[in-house]
N, C-alpha and C positions, 0 to 999 in steps of 0.2 A: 908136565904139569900145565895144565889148562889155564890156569888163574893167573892175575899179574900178582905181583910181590909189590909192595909199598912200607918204604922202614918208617918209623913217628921218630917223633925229637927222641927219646929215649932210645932208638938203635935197634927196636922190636920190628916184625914184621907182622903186614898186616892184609891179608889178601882183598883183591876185589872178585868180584864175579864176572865168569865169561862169558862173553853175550850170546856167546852160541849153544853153552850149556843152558844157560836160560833159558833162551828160544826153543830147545827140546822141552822143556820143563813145561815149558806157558804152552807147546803144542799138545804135550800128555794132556793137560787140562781140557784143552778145547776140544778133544777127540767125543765127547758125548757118549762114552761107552754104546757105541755101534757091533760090539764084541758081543757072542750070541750069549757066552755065562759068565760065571765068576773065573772059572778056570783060566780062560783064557783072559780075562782083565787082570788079573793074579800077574801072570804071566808078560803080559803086555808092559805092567806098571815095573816090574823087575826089571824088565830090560831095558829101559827108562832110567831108573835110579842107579843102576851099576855104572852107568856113564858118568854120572856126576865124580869130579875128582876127588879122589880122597879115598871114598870107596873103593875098596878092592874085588866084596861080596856083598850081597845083599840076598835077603830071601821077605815075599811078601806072602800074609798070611790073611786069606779076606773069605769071611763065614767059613771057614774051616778048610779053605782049600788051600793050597799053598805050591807057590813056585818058586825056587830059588835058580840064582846064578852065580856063576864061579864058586871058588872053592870056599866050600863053608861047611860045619858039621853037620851030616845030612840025615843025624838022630833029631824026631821033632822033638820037643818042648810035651816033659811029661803034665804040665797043664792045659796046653794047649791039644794033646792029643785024648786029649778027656771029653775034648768037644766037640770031636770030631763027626761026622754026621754024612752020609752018604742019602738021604729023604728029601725027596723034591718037594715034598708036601710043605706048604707053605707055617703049616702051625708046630710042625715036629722042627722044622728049621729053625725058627723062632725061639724055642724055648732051649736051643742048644748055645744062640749069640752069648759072649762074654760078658760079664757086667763090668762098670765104668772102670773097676775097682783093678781089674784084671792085669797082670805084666805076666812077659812072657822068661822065661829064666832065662833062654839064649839072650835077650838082648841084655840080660843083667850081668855079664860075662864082660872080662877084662878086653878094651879096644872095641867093644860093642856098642853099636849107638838104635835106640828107637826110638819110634814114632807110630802115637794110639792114633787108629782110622776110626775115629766114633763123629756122628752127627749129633744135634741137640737132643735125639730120643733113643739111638741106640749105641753101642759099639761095635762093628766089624771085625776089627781084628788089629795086626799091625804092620810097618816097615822095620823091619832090622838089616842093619848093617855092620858089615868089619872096616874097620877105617885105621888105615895108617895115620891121618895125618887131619890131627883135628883141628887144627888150627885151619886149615883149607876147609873141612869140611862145616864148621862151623858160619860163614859164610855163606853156605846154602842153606843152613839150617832153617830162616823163616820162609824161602821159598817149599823144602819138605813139606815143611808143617802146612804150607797152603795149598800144597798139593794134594797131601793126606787128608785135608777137611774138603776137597773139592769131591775125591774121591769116596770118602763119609758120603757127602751130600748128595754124588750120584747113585752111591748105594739105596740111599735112603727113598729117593725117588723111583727107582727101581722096584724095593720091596714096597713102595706104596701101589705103584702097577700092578705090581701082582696082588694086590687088597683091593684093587677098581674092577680086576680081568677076574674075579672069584666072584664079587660082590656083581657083576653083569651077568656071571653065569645063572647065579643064583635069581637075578630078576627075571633073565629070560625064561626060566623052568616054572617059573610064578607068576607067568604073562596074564594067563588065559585069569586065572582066579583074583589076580589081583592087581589089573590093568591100572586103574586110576593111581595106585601105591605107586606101581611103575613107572608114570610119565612126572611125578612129583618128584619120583629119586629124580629119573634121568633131569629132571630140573634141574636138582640140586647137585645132581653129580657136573652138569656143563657149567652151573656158575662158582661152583670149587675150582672146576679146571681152569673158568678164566681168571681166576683171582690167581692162581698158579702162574699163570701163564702173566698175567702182570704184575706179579710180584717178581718174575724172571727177568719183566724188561726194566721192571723199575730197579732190580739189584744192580743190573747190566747198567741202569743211565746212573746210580749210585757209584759204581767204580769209575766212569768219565766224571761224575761229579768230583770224585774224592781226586782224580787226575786233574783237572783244572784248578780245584782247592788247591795241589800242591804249585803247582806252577804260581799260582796267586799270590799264595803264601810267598814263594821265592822274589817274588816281583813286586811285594809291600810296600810302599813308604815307609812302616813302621817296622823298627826291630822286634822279629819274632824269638824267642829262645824254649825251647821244650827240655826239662830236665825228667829224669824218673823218678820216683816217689821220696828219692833219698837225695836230691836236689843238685847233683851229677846232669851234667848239660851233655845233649846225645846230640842237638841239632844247634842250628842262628841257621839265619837268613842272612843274605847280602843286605839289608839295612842295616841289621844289626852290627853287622864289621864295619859301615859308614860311620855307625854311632859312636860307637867305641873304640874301633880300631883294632882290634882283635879277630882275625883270620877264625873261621871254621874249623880248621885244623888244631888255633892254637884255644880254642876253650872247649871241644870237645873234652869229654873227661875231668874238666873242672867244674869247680863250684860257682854258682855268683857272688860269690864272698870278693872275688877277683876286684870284682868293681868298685868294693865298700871304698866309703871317701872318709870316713868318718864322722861326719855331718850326722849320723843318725844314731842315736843311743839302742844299747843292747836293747832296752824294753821296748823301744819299734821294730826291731828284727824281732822279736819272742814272742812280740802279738801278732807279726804278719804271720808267723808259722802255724801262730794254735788256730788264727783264722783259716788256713788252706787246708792244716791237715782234721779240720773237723769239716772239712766238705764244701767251708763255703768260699766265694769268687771275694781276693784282696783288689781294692783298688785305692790308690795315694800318688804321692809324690813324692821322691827322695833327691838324693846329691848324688850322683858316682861321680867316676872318674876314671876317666880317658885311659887307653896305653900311654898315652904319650905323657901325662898327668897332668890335664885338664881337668877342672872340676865340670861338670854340666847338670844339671836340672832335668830330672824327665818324668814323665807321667805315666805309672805304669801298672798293669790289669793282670792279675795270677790266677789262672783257674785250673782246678783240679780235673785230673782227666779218672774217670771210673773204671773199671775193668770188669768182665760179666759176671765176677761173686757180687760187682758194687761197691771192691775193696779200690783203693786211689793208686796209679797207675803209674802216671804221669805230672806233670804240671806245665801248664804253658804260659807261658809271661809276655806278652805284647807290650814294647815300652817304644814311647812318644818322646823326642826331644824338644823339651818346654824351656831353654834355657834362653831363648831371644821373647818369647812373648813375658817368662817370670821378671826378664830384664826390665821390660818394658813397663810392668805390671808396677814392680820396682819402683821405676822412676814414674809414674802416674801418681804412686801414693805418694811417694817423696814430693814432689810437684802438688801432690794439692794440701799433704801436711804443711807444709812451707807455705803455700797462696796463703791457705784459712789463716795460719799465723801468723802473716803480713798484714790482713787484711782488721787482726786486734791489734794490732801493735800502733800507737798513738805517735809515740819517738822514737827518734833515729837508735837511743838507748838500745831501746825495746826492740828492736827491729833487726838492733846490729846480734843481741844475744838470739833470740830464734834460728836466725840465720846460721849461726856461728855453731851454736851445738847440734842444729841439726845434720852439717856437715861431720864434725868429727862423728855421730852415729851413724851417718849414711857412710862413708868411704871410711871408716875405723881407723880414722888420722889420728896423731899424736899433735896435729897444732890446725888450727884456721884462723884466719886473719883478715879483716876488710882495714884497706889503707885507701887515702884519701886525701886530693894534693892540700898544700897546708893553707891557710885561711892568707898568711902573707904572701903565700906564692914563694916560697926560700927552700920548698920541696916537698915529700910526698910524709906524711903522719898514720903511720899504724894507728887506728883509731880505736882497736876492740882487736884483741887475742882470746882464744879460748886454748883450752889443754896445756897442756904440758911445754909445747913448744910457740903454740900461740900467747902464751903470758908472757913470756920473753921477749917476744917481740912487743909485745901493746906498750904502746906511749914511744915507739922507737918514730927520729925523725931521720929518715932517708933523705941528705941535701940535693939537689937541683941536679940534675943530670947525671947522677948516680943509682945506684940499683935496677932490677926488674921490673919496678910497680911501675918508677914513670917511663918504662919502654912499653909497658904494657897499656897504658894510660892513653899515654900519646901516640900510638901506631894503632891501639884500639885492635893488638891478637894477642891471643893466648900464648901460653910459655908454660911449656911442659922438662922437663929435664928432670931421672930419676938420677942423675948424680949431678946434683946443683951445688954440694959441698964446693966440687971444679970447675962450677962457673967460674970466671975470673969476674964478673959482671954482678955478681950474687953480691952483695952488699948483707954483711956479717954474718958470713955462712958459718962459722962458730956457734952461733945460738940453733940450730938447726941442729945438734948432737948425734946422735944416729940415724934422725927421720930427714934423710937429703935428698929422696922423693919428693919434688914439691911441684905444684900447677900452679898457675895463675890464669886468672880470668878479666878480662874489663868489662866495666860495669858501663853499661850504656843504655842512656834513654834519652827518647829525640833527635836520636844522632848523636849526642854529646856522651862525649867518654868521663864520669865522673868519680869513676875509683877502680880499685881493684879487689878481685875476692881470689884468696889464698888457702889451700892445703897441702899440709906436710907430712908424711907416713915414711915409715919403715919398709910396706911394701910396693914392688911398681906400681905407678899409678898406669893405664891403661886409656886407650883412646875412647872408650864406650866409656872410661870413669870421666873424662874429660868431655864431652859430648853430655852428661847428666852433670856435671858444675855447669858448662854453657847455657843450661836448661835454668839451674838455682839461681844464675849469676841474672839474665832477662828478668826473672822475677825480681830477686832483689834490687836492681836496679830501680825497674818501674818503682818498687814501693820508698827506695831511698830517695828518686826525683818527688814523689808524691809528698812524703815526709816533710822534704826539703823545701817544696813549693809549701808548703801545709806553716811551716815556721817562718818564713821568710813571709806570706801573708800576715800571720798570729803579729810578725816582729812588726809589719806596713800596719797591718791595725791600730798595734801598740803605740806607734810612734803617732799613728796619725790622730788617737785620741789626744794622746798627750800635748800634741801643738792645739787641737779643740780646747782643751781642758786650761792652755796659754794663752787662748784668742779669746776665750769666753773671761778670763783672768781680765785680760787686755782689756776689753768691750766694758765689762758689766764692773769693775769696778776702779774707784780713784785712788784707791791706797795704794801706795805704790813700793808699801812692804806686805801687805796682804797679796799682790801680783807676784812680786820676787818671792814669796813665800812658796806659791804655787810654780812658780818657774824651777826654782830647788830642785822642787819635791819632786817632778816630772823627768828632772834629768839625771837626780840622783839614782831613780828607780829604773828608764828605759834606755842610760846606758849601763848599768851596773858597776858601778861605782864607790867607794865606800864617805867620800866626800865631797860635798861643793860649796864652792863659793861665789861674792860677787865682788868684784875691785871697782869704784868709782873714780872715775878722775877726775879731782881736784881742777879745776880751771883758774886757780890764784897761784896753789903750791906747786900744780905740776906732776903730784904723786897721785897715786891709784889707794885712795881708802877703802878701808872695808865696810862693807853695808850689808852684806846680809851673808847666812851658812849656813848649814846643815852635814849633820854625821859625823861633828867633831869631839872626840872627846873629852880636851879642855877649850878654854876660853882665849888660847893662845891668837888662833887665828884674828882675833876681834882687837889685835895691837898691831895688824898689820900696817905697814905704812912702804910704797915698794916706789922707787924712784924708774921712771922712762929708762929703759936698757938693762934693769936689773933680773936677775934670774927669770923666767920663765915668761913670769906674770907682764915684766916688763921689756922685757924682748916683743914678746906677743902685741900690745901695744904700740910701740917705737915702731915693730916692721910691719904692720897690718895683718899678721897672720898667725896660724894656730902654731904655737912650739911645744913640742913634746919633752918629759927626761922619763925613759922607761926604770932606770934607775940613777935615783937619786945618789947613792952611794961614791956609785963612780963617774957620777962629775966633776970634771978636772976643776971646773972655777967655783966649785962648791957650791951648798946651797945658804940661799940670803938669809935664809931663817930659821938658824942650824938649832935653837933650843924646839922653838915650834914641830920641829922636824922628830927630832928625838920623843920627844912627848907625844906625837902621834904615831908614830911607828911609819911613815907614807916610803913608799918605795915608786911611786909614778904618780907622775906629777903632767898633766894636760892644760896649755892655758890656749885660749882662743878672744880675739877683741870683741869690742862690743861696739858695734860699727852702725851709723845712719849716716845714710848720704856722703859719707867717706869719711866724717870725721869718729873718731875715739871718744866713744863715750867711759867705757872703760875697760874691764876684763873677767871673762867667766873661765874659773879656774877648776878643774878636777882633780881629784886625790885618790892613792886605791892604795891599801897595806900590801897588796900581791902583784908581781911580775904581770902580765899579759902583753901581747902585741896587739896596738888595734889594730883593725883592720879599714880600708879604703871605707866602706859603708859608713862605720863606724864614725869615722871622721869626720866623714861627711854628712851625720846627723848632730852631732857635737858641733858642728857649723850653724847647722840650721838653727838648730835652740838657741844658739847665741843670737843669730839674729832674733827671734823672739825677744828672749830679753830684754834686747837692743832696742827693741821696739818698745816694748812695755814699759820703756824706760824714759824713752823718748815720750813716748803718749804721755807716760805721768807728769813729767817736765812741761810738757807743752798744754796739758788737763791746769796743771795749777799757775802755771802763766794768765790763760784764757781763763780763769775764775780771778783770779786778781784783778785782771782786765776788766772782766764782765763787771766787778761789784765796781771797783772806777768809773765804770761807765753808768752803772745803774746808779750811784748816789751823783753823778753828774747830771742825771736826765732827772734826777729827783730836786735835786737843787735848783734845776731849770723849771721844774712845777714850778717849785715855792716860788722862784722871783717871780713868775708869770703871776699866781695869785697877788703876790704883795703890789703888785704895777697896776691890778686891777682894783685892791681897796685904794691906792694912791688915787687914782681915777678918779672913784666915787668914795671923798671922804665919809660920808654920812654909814660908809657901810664898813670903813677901816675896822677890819680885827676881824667881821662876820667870817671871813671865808675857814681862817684857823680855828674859830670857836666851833664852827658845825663839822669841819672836818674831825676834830676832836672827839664831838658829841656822836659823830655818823661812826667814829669805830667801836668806842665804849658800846651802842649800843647794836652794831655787828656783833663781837664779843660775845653776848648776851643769846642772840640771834644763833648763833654755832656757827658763824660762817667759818673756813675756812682761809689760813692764811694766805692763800694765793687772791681770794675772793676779796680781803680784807683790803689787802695790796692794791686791787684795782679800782676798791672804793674808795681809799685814799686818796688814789689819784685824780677822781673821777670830782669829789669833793673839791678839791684842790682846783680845779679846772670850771666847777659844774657855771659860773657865770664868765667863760672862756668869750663866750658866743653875744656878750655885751658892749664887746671891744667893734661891732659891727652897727652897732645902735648908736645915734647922730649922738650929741651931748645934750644939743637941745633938747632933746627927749628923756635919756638918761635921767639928768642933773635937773629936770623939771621940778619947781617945789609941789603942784598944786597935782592935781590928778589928774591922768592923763585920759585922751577922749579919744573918740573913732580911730583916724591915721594914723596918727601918734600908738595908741595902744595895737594896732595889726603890726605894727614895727617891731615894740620892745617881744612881741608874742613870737616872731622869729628868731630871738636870739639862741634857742636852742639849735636850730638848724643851722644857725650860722657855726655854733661850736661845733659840729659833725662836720662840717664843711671845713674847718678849719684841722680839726683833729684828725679827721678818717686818715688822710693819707700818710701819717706816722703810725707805721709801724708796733711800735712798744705802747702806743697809748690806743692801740683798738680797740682792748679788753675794757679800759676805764671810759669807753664812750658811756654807756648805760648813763650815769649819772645826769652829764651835763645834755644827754639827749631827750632824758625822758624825768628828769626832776618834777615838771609839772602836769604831767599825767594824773588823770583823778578816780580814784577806786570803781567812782560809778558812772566813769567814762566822760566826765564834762569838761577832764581837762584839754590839754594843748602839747604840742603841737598836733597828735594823733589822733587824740581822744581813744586812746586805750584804754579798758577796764579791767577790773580785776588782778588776775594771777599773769594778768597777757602783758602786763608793766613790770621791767626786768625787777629781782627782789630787792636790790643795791638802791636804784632809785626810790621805791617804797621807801626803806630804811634811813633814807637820805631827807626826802620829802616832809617828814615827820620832824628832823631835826632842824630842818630848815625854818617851816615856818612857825617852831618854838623858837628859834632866835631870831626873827625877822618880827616877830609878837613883842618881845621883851628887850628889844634894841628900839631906839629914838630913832623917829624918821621925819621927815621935812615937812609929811601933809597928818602927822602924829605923834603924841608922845607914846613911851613904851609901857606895854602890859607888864603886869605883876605876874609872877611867874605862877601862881594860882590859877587866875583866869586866864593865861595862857594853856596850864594842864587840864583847864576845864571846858576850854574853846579845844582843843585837840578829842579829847571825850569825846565832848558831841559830833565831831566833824569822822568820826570813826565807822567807816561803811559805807561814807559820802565821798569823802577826800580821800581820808588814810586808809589803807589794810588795817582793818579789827587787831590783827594780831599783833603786828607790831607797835601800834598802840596798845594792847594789851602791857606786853615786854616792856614798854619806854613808860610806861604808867607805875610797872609793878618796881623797876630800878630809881626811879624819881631823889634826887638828892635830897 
């Protein structure tokens, strides 16, 4: 026996071909029928095919000629000898060939094997063989068949020769008569031949192509697999076993069902099928899975192969391993599902839940969880659990140097362990039930490690799944620092209005419960708080009374009365600083104001001093119904506002000191007018009383005028003063009886100047110059000292001028007695437009007693 022998898994044998029987094989072919007839190619090809193993006998039967070899039954084939034909003649040979339809009854005989010699146009004849042993002979069976169509083929070209070599006879006996016909054929007979003749090289470069095609194929990147029309795999490539794992040997003969992962519903297998087996090319994506039972991702292309009815043959499937780009593809959308959803998320809330469930739907956890050390610093705080096993944990406080989060936190690396139940380090690995898969992440931005992100599952977790949390954990980071910066300004806003909202309190007003009102309000809202108060300290009793509160809801607070060193308020006071009772309840020395207490429900209690310049003004005290811890910030704004307070408290104190002050001082400098005036009518008796009578008259008819109370005030004064500037004029002249002349009158004409000169450099009496400056100013300019006119003589002085010289008319004087207050109102009339402003004579005419 020629062939090797090769058993499969199943114990069968399975031959190969030998290369030497081959090599005969592929030499018959290449012979080009150089053999002068059939007879003898009959002949040639028999001796040929007897070699092949298996065969015992064989007999070839080609246009009716026939040779056999060894021992075979040597009666022909009573169909075959029907056709039998002895005529060279080309058209009597012809109409004897077989039709396609044709078998010959020896080879339909038991141990008998053939094979039809037919081309694409006609049929020849056949190969029959006796074969012991078909299982070997089977094995050469496609080399036959392509030997027997080679042979077809050279037949066929043969009998075409002889249709050129009849077909030239015939032109040449038809030269003379029909030359031009002739050089047309032989045209057309050369450009057949060379179309022959390159259709030979071109099949010849088609079998190197189909040879390097195969090689190609072998040497793919991609897994190739060829099944036949019933989906039985005949070939793979060596990619194809990279991909899979599966050897040539071991899915030969199998189906691809082999691969199914389950990942794919029957109805995408029933639609890939009705799509290949109605002709046309599948292309998708599916899931198998590995020998070794890996899942993997590939991309894969099924085309049907034709056969020459056009019936489907074959099918070829090229599949691509897309299992690291789908990964990536994966984590691209994951990563920007996640961004986009960071990037609406407002609060930490918000930001923790996005994050949270989109984990457990990316890694198909049973828990995730962001922890976050605690606001005291006393350890790490689950802040936000999702699932099943992330509920369990949210709100859990991990103490201070226990569990994974603050290893995770503080070393700032990850921590993977799919059996975390046997940490010993796992902090209450109980609540983890059967998902004790767990990862952790730290969450860092700017360098700083500010939490950690947690998932728990049932299945391994895997270093590509850890590798995509390190990916979710960078994002959520940034957006939790961003968040966190984002509140932490909101809160510096918050606070920093609220001190504005205390300075402007301070600044803009003197009430100094309209302030504490707004001080309250400020603190009870930006620390969140549920009450406040204010404790004043008594500076007779020694106790801290109540003054002001808000958010209580009886009136208990407002009986407070708290002695230096007692409960909170006065500890706070006594030692200069903020005291805390997070709760009330269990304070050993109890609380001082135990029905107060009951009645408001308070469970934390905050008191802080109220401090300027080191001493105790009093104490600002906070309340909350609910447990919290504050925190350092916290405190430390609860300081601040005290000092506002403190301040606002002080200003007020010190606002109505300085107005008590102020008015002392202003009925003091008023008092100093009046003596001033009365010293001046002591002076010059003849005028005792004038200065109070016109000052009187100059505001009644201010009043009138609409001045203004400031306006009012400084004509008072101004009155009261207006012959200030006579305390400069000799007495001689003064207290002269008779009328004064030249010198004498340029003197008394200065005494306005001298009251400016006397007056300017006080302060408080600037405003009331007007008066005693310009008294004798005359409407139409003739008066003195300026000789100002009109609207250009301040209004005060007008107003004044008018009342003056109506009591200077109707008072007794030394060089006169006094006018009737008629012909005083009637000297004033006329002098209206001269002396006085029209209008305010008008005014002083129309109020007249």
């Amino acid at each position: 026996m020629t062939s090797s022998e090769v058993h499969d898994q199943k114990g069968g044998k399975r031959y190969e071909v030998d290369p030497r029987v081959l090599g005969q094989i592929l030499a018959a072919q290449n012979i080009d029928f150089v053999l002068p007839d059939t007879t003898h190619i009959a002949d040639f090809f028999a001796e040929a095919l007897v070699g092949i193993p298996g065969v015992t006998s064989c007999r070839v039967c080609l246009q009716g000629m026939t040779a056999q070899k060894r021992e075979m039954e040597n009666k022909v084939c009573g169909r075959c000898s029907s056709f039998h034909t002895t005529s060279i003649e080309l058209d009597e040979m012809a109409a004897f060939l077989p039709g396609f339809d044709f078998q010959c009854e020896l080879g339909e005989q038991k141990g008998m094997q053939s094979a039809l010699v037919a081309s694409l146009n006609h049929p020849f004849g056949f190969f029959i063989f006796r074969v012991n042993d078909s299982d070997v002979f089977d094995a050469y069976k496609p080399f036959i068949k392509n030997l027997a169509n080679y042979v077809a083929l050279s037949l066929e070209n043969r009998l075409q020769r002889k249709l050129l070599q009849r077909s030239q006879f015939e032109l040449e006996r038809k030269v003379e008569e029909r030359t031009r016909d002739l050089v047309d054929a032989n045209v057309r007979l050369q450009e057949e031949v060379e179309t022959r003749r390159l259709a030979e090289a071109a099949l010849r470069q088609r079998e190197a192509q189909l040879r390097l095609q195969g090689t190609a194929l072998e040497a793919a990147a991609n897994g190739i697999l060829i099944t036949d029309n019933m989906g039985k795999i005949i070939w793979a490539n060596s990619a194809f076993t990279r991909l899979t794992g599966y050897s040539g040997e071991e899915i030969v003969g199998q189906t691809p069902n082999i691969l199914k992962s389950g990942k794919q519903s029957q109805d995408f297998y029933a639609n890939l099928w009705n799509r290949i087996l109605s002709g046309e090319t599948w292309h998708g994506e599916l899931i198998n899975r590995c020998k070794d039972g890996r899942l993997y991702t590939e991309e894969m292309t099924i085309s049907p192969v034709h056969g020459e009815q056009g019936e489907i043959s074959h099918f070829i499937a090229i599949k691509k391993d897309i299992s690291e780009r789908k990964q990536h593809e994966r984590e691209r959308e994951v990563i920007v599902t996640v961004s986009s959803a960071m990037r609406q998320a407002v609060t930490r809330t918000e930001m923790f839940s996005v994050v949270l469930d989109q984990l457990l739907d990316l890694f198909d956890a049973e828990g995730s969880m962001i922890a976050l050390p605690s606001p005291s610093n006393e350890g790490i705080v689950v802040e936000m659990g999702r699932g099943v096993v992330g509920e369990r944990f949210s709100g859990l406080v991990v103490p201070q140097g226990m569990g994974i989060s603050g290893w995770v936190i503080k070393n700032k690396k990850s921590y993977l362990n799919n059996n975390a139940d046997s940490d010993s380090l796992f902090y209450r690995p109980d609540l983890l039930g059967d998902s004790r898969c767990v990862a952790a992440i730290p969450l860092i931005a700017r360098e700083q490690s500010i939490g950690a992100l947690w998932i728990a599952r049932r299945a391994d977790i895997l270093e590509q799944d850890l590798r995509l949390l390190n990916a979710i954990a960078d994002i959520a980071a940034n957006a939790l620092y961003r968040i966190m910066l984002h509140e932490q300004t909101e809160q510096q806003l918050g606070r920093l209005i609220a001190l504005h909202k205390i300075d402007v309190a301070i600044t803009s007003n003197v009430d100094i419960n309209a302030t504490l009102g707004v001080i309250l309000d400020n603190v009870k809202n930006e620390l969140g708080v549920d009450a406040v108060s204010i404790l004043l300290l008594n500076s007779v009793t020694h106790m801290l009374d109540y003054a002001a509160g808000i958010g209580f809801r009886t009136k208990g607070v407002e009986q407070s009365c708290v002695r230096l060193g007692d409960g909170c308020a006065g500890r706070a006071a006594q030692e200069c600083r903020t005291v805390s009772c997070l709760d009330i309840e269990k304070v050993d020395e109890g609380f001082i104001r135990p029905l107060f207490l009951s009645e408001e429900g308070f469970v934390l209690h905050c008191a802080t001093p109220l401090m300027v310049k080191g001493q105790v003004k009093g104490v600002l005290e906070l309340f909350h119904r609910k447990t919290f811890e504050p925190e350092l910030a916290w405190l430390d704004y609860f300081e601040t506002l005290a000092t506002q307070a403190a301040i606002a408290i002080e200003n007020a104190s010190l606002f109505e000191n300085l107005q008590r002050s102020n008015t002392e001082l202003t009925l003091a400098y008023d008092a100093t007018i009046e003596g001033w005036s009365r010293a001046l009518d002591l002076r010059d008796r003849e005028t005792e009383g004038h200065t109070q009578r016109v000052t009187q008259m100059a505001l009644q008819l201010a009043e009138k005028m609409g001045m203004s109370e400031a306006e009012k005030m400084d004509l008072r004064r101004g009155a009261l003063l207006h012959d200030i500037g006579k305390m400069g004029v000799p007495d001689a002249i003064l207290l002269k009886p008779g009328n004064l002349i030249g010198r004498e009158w340029e003197i008394m004409r200065q005494h306005p100047v001298y009251a400016y000169q006397m007056l300017s450099p006080i302060k408080y009496l600037r405003h009331a110059l007007e008066v005693p400056y310009y008294h004798h100013e005359r409407w139409d300019g003739s008066g003195y000292p300026f000789g100002l006119k009109g609207e250009h003589i301040p209004l005060s002085a007008r107003v004044f001028a008018v009342v003056d010289v109506f009591d200077a008319l109707t008072s007794d004087r030394p060089y006169r007695q006094a006018w009737s207050h008629e012909d005083a109102y009637h000297y004033i009339e006329e002098q209206a437009g001269r002396y006085f402003d029209p209008q305010v004579v008008r005014i002083f005419l129309e109020n007249r007693p």
